[in-house]
N, C-alpha and C positions, 0 to 999 in steps of 0.2 A: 285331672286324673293322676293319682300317684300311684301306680300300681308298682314302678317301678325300684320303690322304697322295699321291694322285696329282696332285691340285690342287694346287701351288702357288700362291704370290702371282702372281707374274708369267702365270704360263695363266689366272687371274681374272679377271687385272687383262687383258689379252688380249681374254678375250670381253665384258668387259661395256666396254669403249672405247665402242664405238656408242653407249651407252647412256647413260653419263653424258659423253660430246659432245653429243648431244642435251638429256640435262640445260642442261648449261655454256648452248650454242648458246640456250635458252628464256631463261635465270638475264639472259645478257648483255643477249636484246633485250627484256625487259623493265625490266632498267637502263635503257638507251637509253631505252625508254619515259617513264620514272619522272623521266630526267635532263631531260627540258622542263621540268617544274614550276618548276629553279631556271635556267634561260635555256640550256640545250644544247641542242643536236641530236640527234636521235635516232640510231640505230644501227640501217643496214638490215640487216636480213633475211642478207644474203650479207655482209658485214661480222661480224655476228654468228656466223656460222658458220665465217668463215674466223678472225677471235680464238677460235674455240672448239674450232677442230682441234690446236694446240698446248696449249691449257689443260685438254682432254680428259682427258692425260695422268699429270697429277698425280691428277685426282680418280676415273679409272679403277681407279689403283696405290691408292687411299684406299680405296675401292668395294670392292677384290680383298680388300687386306688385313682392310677389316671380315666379308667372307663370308668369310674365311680362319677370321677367331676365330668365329662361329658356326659352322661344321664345326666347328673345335675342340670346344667349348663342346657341344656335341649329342653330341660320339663320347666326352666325359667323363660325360654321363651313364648 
């Protein structure tokens, strides 16, 4: 059964955006966080979210592609 050849990368990578924006958006303001220890400033909350709307995007496409090879990987065996 291949039905699942209906997923592409790009429809993956699609729904799971939210999700790894929200990754991104945690990853950043805990940098911020992290970034006083050696004398910066930290990275509010909306700052972090809004660098994490553009950079979403790659790790969305990263996201899709890795649940792309797991379908794969599951319909091989």
């Amino acid at each position: 059964m291949t039905t699942d050849r209906n997923w592409p990368v790009w429809k993956l990578a699609l729904l799971l955006y939210l999700f790894a924006t929200g990754a991104v958006a945690i990853n950043l303001f805990m940098l911020g966080l992290l970034s006083q220890s050696i004398g910066l400033t930290a990275l509010s909350p909306r700052a972090s979210i809004a660098l994490a709307l553009p950079l979403g995007v790659p790790a969305a496409w990263a996201a899709g592609r890795w649940v792309r090879h797991l379908l794969d990987e599951a319909a091989a065996d």
